[in-house]
PQR file with spaces between the fields and no chain letter, atoms N, CA, C, O and H, PARSE charges and radii, in Angstrom:
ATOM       1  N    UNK     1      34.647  -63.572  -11.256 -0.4000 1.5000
ATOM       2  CA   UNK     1      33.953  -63.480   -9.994 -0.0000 2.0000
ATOM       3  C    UNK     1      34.926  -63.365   -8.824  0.5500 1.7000
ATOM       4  O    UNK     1      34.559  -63.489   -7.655 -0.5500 1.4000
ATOM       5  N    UNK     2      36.368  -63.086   -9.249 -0.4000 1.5000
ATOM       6  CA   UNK     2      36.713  -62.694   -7.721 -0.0000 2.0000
ATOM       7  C    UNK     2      36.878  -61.319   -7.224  0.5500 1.7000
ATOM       8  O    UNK     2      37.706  -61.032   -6.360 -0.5500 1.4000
ATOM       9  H    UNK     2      36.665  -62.985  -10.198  0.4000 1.0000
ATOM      10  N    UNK     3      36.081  -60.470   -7.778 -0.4000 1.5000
ATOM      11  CA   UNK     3      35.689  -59.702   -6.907 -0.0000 2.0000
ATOM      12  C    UNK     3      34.575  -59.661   -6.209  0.5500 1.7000
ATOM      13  O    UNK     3      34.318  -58.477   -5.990 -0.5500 1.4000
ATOM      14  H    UNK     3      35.408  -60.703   -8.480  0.4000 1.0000
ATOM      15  N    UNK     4      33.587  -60.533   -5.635 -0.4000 1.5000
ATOM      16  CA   UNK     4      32.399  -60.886   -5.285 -0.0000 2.0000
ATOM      17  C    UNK     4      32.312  -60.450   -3.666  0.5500 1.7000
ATOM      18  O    UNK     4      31.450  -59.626   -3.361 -0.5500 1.4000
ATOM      19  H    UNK     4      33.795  -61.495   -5.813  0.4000 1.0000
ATOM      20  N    UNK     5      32.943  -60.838   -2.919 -0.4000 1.5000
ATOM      21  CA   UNK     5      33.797  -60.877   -1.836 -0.0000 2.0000
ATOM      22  C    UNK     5      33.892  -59.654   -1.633  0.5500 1.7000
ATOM      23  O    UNK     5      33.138  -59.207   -0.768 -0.5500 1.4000
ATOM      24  H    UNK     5      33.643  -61.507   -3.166  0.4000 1.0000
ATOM      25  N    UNK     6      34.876  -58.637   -2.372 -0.4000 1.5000
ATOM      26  CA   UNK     6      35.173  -57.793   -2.621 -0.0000 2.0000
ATOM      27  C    UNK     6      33.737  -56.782   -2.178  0.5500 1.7000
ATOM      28  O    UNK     6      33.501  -56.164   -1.140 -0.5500 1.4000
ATOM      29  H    UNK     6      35.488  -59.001   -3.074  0.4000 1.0000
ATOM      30  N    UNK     7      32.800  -56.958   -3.678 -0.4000 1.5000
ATOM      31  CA   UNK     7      31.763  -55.876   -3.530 -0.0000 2.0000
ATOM      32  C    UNK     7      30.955  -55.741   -1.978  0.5500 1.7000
ATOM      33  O    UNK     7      30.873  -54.643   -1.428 -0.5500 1.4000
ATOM      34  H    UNK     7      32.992  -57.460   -4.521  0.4000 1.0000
ATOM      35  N    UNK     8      30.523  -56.682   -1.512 -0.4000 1.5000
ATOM      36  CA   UNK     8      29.816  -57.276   -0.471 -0.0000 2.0000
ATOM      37  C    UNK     8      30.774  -56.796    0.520  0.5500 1.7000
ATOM      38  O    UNK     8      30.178  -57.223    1.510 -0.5500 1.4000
ATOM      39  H    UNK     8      30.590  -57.575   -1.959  0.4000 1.0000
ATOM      40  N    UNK     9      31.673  -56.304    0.932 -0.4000 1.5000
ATOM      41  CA   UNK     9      32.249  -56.038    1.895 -0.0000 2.0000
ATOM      42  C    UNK     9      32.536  -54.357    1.364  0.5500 1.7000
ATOM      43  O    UNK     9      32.856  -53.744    2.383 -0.5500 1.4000
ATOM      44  H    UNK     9      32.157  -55.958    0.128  0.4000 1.0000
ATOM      45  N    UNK    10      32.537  -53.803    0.663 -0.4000 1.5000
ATOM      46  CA   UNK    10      32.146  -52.731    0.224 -0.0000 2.0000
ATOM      47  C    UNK    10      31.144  -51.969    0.463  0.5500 1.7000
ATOM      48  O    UNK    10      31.138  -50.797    0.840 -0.5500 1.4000
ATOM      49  H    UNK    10      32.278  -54.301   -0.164  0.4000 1.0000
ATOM      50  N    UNK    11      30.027  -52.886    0.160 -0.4000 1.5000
ATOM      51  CA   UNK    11      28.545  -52.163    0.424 -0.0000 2.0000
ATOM      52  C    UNK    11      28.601  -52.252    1.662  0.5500 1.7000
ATOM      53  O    UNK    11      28.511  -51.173    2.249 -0.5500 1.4000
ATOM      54  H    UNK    11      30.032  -53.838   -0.147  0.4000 1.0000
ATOM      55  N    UNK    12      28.759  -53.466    2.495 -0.4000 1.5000
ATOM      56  CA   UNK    12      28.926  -53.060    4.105 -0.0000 2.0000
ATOM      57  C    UNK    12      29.055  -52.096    5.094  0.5500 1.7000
ATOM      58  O    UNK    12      28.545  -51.757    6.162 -0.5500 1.4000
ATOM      59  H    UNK    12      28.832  -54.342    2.018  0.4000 1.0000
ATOM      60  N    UNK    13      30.415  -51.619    3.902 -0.4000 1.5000
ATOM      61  CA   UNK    13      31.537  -50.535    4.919 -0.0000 2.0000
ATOM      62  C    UNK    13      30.254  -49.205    4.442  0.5500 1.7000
ATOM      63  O    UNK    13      29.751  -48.339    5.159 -0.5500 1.4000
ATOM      64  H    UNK    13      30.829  -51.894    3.034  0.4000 1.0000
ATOM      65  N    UNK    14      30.020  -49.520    2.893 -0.4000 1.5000
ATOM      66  CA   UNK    14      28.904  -48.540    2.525 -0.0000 2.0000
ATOM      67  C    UNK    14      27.679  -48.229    3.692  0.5500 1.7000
ATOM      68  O    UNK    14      27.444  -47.174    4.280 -0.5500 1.4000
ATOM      69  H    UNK    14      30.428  -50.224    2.311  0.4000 1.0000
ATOM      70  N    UNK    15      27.084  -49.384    3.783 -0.4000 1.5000
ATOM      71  CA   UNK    15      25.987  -48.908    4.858 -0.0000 2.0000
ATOM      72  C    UNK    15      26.562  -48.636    5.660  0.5500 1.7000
ATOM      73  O    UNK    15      26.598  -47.434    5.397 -0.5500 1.4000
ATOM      74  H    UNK    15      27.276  -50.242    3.306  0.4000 1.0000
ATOM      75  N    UNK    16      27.267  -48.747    6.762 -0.4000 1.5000
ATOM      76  CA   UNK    16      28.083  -48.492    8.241 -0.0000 2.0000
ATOM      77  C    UNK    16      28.214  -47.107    7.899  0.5500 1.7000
ATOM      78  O    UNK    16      27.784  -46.384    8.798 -0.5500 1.4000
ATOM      79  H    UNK    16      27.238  -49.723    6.975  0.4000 1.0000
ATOM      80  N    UNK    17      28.668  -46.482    6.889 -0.4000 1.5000
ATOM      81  CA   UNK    17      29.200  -44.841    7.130 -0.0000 2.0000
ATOM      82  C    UNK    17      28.073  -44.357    6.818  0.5500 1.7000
ATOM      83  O    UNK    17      27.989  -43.364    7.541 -0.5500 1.4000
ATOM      84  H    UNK    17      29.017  -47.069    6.158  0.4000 1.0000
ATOM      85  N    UNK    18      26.858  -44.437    6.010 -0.4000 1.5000
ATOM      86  CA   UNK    18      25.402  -44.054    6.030 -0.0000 2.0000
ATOM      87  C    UNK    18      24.496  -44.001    7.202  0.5500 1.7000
ATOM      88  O    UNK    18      23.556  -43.246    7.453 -0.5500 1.4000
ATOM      89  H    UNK    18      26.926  -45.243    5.422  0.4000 1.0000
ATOM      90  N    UNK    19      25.220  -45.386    8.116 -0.4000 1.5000
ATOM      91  CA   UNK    19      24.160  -45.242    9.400 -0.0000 2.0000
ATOM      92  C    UNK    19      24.526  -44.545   10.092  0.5500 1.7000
ATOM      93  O    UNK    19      23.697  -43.917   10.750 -0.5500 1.4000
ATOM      94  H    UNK    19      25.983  -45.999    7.913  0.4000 1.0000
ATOM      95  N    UNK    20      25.951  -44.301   10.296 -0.4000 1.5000
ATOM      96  CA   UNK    20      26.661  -43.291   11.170 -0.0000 2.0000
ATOM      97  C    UNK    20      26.903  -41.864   10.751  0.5500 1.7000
ATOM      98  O    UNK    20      27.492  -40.996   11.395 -0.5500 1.4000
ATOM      99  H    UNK    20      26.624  -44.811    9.761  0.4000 1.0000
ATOM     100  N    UNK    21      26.285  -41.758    9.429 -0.4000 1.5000
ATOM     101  CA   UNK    21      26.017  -40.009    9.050 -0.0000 2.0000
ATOM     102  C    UNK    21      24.595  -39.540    9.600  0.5500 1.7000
ATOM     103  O    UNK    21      24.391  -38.336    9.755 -0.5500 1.4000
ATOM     104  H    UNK    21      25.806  -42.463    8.906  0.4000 1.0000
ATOM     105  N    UNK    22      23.847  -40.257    9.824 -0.4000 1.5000
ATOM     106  CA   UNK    22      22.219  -40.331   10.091 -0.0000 2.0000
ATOM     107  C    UNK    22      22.382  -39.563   11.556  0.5500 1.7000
ATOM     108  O    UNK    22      21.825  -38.480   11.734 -0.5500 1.4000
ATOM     109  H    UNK    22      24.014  -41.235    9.698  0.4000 1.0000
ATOM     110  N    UNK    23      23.264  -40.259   12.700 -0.4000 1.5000
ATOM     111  CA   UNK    23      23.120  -40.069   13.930 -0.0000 2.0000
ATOM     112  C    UNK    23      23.657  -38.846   14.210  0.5500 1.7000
ATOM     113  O    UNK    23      24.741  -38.418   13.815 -0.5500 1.4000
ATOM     114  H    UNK    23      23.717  -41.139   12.555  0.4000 1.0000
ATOM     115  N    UNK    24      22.579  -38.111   15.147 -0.4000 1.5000
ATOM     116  CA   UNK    24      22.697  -36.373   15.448 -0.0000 2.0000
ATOM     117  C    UNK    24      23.468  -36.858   16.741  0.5500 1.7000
ATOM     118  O    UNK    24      23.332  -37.881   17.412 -0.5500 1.4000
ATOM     119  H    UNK    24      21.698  -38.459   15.467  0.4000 1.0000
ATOM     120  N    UNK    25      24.313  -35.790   16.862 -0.4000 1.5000
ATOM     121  CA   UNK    25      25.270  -35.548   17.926 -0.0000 2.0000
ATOM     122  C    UNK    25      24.934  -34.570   18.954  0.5500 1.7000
ATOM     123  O    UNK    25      25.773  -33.974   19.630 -0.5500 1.4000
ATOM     124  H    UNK    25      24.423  -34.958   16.317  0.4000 1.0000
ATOM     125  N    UNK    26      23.421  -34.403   19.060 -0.4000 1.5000
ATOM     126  CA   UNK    26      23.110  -33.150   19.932 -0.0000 2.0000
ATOM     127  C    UNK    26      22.974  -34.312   21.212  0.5500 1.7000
ATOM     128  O    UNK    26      22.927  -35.527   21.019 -0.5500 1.4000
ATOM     129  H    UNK    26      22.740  -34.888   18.511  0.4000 1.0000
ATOM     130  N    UNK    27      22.928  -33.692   22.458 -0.4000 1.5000
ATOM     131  CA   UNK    27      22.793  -34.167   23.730 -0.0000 2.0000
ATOM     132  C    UNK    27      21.541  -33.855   23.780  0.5500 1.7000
ATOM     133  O    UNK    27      21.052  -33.174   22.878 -0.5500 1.4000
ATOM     134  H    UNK    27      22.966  -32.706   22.615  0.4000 1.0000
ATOM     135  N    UNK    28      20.630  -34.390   25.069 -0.4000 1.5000
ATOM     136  CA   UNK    28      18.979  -34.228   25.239 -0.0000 2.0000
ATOM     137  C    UNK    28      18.895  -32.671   26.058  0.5500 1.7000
ATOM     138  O    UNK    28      17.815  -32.144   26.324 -0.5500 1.4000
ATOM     139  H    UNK    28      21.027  -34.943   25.802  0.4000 1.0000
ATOM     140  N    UNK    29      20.215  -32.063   26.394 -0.4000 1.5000
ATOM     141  CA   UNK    29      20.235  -30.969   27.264 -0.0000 2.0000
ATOM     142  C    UNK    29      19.732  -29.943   25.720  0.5500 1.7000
ATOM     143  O    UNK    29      18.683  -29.310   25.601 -0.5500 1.4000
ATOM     144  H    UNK    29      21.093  -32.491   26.178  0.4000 1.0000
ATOM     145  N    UNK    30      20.734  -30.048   24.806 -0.4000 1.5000
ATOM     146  CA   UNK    30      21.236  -29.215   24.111 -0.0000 2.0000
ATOM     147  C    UNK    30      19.650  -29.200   23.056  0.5500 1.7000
ATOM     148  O    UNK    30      18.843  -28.292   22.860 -0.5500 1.4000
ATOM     149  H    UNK    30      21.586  -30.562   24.902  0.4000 1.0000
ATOM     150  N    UNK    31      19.690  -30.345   22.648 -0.4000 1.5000
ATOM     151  CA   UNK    31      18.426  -30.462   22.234 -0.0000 2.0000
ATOM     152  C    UNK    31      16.622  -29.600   22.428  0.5500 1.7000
ATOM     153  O    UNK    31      15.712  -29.147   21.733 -0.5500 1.4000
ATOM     154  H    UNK    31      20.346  -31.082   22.807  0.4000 1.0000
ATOM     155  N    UNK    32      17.037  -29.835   23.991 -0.4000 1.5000
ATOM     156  CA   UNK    32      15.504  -28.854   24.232 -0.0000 2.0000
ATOM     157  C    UNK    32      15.784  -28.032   24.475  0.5500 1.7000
ATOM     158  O    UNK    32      14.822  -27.271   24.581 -0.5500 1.4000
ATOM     159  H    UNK    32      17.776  -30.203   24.555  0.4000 1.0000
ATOM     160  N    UNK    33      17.396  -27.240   24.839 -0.4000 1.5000
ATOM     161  CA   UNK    33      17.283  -25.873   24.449 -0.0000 2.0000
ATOM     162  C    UNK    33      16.946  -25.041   23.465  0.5500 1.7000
ATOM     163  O    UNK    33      16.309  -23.988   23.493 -0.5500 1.4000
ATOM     164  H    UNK    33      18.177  -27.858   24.753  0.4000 1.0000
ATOM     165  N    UNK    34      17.662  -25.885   22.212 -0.4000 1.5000
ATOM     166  CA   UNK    34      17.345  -25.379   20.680 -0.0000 2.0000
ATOM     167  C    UNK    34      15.602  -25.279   20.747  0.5500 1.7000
ATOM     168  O    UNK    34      14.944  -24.288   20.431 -0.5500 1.4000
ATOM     169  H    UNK    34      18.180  -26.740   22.189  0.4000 1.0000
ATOM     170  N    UNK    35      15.124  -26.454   21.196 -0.4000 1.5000
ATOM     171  CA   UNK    35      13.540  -26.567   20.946 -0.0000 2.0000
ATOM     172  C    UNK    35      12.733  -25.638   21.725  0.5500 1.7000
ATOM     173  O    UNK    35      11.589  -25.417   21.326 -0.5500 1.4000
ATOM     174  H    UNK    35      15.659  -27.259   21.453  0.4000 1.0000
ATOM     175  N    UNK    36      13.282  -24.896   23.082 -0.4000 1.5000
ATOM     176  CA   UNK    36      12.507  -23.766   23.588 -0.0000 2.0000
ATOM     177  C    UNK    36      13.066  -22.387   22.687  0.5500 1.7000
ATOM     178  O    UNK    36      12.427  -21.455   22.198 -0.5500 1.4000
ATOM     179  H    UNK    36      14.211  -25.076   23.406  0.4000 1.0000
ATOM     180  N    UNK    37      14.288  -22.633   22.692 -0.4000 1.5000
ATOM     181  CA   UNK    37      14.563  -20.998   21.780 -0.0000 2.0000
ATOM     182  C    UNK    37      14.046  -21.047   20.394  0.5500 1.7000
ATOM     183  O    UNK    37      13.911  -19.992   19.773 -0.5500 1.4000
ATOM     184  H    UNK    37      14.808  -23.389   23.089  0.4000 1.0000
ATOM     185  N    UNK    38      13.737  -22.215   19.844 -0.4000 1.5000
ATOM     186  CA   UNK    38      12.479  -22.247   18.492 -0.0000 2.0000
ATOM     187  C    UNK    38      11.498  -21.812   19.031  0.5500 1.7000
ATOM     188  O    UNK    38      10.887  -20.830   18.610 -0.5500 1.4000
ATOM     189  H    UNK    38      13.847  -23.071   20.348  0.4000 1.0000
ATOM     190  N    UNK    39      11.183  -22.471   20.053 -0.4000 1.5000
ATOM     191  CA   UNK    39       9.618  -22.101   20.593 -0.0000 2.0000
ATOM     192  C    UNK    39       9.063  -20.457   20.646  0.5500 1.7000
ATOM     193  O    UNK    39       8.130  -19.900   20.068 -0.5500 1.4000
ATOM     194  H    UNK    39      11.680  -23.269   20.395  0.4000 1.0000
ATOM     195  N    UNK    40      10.187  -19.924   21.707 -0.4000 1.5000
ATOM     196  CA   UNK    40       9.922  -18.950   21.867 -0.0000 2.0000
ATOM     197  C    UNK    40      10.012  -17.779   20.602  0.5500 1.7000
ATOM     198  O    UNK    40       9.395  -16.733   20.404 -0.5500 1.4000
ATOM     199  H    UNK    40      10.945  -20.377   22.176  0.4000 1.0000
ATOM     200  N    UNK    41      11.012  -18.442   19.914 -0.4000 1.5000
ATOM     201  CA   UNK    41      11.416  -17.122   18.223 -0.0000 2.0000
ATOM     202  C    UNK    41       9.826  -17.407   17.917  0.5500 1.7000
ATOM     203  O    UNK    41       9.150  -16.385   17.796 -0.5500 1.4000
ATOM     204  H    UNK    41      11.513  -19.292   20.075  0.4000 1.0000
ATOM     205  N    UNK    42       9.124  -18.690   17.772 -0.4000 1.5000
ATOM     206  CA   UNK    42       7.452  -18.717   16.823 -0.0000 2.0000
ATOM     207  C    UNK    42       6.680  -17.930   17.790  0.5500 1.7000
ATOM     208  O    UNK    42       5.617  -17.415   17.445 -0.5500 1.4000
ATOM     209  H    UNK    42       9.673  -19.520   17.871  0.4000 1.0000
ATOM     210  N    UNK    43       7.104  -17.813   18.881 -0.4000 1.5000
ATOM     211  CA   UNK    43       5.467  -16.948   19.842 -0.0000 2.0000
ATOM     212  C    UNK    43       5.670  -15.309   19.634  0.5500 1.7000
ATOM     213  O    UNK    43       4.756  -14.486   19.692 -0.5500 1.4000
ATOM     214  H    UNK    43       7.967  -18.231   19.162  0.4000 1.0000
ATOM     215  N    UNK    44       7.025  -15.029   19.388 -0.4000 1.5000
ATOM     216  CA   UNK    44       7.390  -13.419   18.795 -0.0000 2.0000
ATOM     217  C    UNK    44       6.946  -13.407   17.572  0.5500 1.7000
ATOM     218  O    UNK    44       6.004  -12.671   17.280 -0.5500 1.4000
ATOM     219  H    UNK    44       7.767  -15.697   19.341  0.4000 1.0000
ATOM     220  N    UNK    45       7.521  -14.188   16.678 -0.4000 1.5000
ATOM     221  CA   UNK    45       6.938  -14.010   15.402 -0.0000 2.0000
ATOM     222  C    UNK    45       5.137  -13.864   15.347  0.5500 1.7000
ATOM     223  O    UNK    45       4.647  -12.920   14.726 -0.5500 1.4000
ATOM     224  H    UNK    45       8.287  -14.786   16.915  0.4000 1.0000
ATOM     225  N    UNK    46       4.519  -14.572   15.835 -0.4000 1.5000
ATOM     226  CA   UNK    46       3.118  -14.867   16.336 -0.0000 2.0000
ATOM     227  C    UNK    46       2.190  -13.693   16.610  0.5500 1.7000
ATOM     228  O    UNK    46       1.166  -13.318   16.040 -0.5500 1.4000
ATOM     229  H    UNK    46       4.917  -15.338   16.339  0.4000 1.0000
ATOM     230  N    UNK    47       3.164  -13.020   18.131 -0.4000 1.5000
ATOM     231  CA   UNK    47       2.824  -11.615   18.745 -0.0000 2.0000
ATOM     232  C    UNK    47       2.534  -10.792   17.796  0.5500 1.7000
ATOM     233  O    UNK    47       1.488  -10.251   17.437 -0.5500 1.4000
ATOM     234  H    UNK    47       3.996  -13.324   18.594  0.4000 1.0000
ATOM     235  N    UNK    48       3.910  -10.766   17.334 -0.4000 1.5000
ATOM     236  CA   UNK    48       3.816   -9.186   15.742 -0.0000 2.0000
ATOM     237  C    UNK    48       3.022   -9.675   14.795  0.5500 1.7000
ATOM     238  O    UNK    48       2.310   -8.820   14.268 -0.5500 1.4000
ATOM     239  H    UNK    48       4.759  -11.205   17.625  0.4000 1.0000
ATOM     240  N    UNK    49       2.899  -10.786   14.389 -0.4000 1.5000
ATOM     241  CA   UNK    49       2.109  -10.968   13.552 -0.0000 2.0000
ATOM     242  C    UNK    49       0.191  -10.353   13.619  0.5500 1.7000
ATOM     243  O    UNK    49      -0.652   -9.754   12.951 -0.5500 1.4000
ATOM     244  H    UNK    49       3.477  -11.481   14.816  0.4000 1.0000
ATOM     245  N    UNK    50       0.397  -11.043   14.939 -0.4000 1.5000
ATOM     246  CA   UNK    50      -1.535  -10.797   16.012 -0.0000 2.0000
ATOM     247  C    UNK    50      -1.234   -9.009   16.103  0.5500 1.7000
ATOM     248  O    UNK    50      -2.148   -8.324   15.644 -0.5500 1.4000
ATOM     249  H    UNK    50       1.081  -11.529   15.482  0.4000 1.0000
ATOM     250  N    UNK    51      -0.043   -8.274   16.654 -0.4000 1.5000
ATOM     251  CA   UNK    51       0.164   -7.357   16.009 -0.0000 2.0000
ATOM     252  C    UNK    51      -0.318   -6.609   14.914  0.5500 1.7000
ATOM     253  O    UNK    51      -1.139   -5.692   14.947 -0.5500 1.4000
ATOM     254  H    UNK    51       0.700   -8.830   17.027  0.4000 1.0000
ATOM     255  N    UNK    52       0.153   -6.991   14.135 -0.4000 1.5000
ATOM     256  CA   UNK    52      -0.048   -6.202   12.496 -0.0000 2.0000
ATOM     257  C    UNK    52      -1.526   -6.461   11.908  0.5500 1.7000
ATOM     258  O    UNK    52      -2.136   -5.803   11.066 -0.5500 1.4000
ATOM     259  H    UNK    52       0.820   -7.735   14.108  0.4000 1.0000
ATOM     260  N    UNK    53      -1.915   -7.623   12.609 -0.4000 1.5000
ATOM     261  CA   UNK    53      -3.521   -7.397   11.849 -0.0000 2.0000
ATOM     262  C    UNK    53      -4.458   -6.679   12.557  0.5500 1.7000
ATOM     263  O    UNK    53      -5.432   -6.225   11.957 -0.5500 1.4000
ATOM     264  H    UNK    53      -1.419   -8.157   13.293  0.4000 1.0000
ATOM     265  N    UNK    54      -4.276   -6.452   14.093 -0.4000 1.5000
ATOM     266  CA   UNK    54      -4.589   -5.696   15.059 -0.0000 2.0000
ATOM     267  C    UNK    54      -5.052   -3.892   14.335  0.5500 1.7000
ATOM     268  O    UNK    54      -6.109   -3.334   14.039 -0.5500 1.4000
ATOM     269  H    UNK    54      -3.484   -6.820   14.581  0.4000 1.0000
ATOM     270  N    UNK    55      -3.615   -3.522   14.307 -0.4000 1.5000
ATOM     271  CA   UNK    55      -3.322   -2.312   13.363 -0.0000 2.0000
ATOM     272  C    UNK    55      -3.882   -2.435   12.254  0.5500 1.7000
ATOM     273  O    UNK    55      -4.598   -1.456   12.045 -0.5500 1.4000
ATOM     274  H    UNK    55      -2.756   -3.976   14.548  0.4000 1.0000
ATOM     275  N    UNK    56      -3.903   -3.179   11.423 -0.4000 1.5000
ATOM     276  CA   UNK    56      -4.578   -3.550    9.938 -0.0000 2.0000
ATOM     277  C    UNK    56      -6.400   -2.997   10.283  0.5500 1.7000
ATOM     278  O    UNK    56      -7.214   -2.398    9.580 -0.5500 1.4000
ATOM     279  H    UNK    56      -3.321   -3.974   11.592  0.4000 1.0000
ATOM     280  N    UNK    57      -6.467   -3.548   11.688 -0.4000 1.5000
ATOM     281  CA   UNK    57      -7.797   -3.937   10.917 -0.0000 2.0000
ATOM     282  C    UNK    57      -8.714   -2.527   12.048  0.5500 1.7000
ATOM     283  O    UNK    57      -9.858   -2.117   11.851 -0.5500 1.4000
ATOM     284  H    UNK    57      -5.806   -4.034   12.259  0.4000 1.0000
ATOM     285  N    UNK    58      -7.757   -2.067   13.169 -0.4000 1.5000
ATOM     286  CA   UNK    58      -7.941   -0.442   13.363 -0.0000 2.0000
ATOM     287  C    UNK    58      -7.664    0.577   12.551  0.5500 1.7000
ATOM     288  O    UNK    58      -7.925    1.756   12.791 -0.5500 1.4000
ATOM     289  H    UNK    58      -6.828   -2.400   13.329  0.4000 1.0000
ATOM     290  N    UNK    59      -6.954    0.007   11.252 -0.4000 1.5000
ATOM     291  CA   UNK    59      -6.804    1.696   10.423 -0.0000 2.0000
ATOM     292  C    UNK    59      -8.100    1.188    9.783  0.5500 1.7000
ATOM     293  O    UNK    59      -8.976    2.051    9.834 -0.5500 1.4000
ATOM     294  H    UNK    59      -6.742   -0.951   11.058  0.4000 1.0000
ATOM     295  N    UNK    60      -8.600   -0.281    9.024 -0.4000 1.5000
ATOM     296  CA   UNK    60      -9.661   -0.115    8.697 -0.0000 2.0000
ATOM     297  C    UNK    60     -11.072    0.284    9.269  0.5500 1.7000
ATOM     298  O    UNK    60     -11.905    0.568    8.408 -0.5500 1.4000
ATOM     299  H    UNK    60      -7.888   -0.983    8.982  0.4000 1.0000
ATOM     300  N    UNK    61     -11.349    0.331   10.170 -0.4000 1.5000
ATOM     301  CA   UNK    61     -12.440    0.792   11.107 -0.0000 2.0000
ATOM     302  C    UNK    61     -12.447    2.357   11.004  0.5500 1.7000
ATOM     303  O    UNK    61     -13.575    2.822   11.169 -0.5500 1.4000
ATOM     304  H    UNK    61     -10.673    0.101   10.869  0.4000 1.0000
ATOM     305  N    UNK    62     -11.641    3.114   10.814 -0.4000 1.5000
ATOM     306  CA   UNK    62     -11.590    4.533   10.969 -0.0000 2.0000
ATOM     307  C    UNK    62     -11.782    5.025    9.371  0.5500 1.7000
ATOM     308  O    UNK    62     -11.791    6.224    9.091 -0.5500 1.4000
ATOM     309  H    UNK    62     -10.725    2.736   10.680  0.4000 1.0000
């Protein structure tokens, strides 16, 4: 048992580098930029999409 001590200060250092892999390094600036330029890539994707069934559903009518 004298490594007991040992393990327990192990798992410690263990959790400490787990909690500190967890934490994102983005700033709140940087952050909602990413989250409007997501935003805006889903409302293009969206457009063409409302797009293509648009067309879809005028070639079917004719």
């Amino acid at each position: 048992m004298t490594r007991g001590n040992q393990r327990d200060q192990d798992r410690l250092r263990a959790q400490k580098k787990a909690a500190a892999g967890k934490k994102t390094k983005e700033s709140g600036a940087s952050l909602a930029k990413r989250q409007e330029r997501d935003a805006e890539l889903l409302r293009e994707k969206q457009k063409k999409k409302e797009a293509a069934a648009a067309a879809a559903e005028a070639a079917n009518k004719k």
